[in-house]
Structure formats: structure tokens, C-alpha cells
C-alpha positions as CSV (number, residue, x, y, z in Angstrom):
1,X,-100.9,-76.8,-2.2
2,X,-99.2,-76.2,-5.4
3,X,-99.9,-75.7,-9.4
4,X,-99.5,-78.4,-11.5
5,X,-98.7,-78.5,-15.1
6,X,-101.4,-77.8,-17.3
7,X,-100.2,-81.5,-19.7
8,X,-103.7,-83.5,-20.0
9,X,-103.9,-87.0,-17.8
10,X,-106.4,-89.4,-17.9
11,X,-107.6,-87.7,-14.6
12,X,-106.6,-83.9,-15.8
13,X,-108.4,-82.3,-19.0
14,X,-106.2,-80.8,-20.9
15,X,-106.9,-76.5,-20.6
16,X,-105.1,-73.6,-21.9
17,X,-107.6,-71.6,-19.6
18,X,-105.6,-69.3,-17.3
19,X,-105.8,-70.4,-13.8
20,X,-107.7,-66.6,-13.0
21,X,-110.2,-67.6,-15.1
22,X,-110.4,-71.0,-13.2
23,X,-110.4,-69.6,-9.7
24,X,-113.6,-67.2,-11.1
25,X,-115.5,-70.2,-12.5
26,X,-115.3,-72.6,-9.4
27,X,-116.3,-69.1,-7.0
28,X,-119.5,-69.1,-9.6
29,X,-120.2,-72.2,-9.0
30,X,-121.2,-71.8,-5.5
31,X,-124.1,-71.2,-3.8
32,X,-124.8,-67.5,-2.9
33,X,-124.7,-67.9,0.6
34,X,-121.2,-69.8,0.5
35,X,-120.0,-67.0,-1.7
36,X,-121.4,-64.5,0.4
37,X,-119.9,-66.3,3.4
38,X,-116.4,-67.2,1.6
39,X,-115.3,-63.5,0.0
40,X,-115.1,-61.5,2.1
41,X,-113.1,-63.2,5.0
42,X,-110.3,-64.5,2.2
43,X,-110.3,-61.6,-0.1
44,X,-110.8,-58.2,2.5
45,X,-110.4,-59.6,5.8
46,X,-114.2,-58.7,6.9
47,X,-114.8,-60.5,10.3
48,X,-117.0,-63.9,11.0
49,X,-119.8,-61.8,13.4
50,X,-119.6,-58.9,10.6
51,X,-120.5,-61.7,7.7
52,X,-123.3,-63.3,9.7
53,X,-124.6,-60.7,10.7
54,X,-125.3,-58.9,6.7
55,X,-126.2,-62.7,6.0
56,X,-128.9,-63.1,9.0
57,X,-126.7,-66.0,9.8
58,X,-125.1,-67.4,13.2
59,X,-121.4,-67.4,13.2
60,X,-121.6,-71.2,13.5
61,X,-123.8,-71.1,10.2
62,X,-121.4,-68.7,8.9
63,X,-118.6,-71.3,9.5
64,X,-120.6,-74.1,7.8
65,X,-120.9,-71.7,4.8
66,X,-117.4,-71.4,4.5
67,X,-116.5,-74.6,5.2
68,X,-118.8,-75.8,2.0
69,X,-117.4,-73.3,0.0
70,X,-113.7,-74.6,0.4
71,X,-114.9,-77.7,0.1
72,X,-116.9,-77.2,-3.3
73,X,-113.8,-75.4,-4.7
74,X,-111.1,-78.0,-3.5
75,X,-113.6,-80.0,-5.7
76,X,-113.2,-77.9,-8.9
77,X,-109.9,-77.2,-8.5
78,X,-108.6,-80.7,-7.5
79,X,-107.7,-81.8,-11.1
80,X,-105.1,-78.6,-11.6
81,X,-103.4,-78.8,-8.0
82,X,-101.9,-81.1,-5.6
83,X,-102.0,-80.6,-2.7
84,X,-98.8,-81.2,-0.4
């Protein structure tokens, strides 16, 4: 995956919004449970059991948080990356 230029295409807005800022508004826009689910594996390393468990969730339902959440964010990210 990689950054593209921030030039506006018919298919890319044009933003001068920092890509930070970006990152913070798609990880808003997700349900609780997939940010619950999607933090704290990717940003401090907190196991799968040790996530489903504070969420009274199975790993497997754990997984299928995550899995959402990556997918939701690929979504509102999609129009300032490619992916490679």
C-alpha cells in the first residue's frame, strides 16, 4: 500500500487535510465494537483471547470485528492510497 498525491481526480477529492487527521476520521467512523476489536491488536499488540474476552466476544467474533473494521477503513481510505 502506498500514499498517493493529494492532486484532486474525478475519483479523489481534492484535501489539504493531513493524512493523521484522515486515519482519526475513518477509526471514528466505525462501529464501537470494530474499534474496540481493531486498536488494540494494531496499535499495542494486546492479544485476540485478551480482546474478546474485555468485549464478551469469541475470538472468532473478535476476528470478524476486525476483519470489518479493515474492511470499512480500506473503504475510507481507498480514494488517498493505492494499493500495490
Amino acid at each position: 500500500m502506498k500514499l498517493i498525491s493529494n492532486a484532486s481526480t474525478p475519483e479523489r477529492p481534492a484535501s489539504s487535510q493531513p493524512l493523521g487527521e484522515r486515519i482519526a476520521a475513518a477509526l471514528n467512523g466505525l462501529s464501537w465494537h470494530e474499534r474496540a476489536a481493531f486498536t488494540p491488536p494494531h496499535y499495542e499488540g494486546v492479544p485476540l483471547l485478551d480482546i474478546g474476552e474485555t468485549l464478551g466476544l469469541s475470538e472468532n467474533a473478535t476476528k470478524q470485528c476486525i476483519c470489518r473494521a479493515v474492511k470499512n477503513l480500506r473503504r475510507a481510505l481507498l480514494p488517498w492510497i493505492t494499493l500495490t
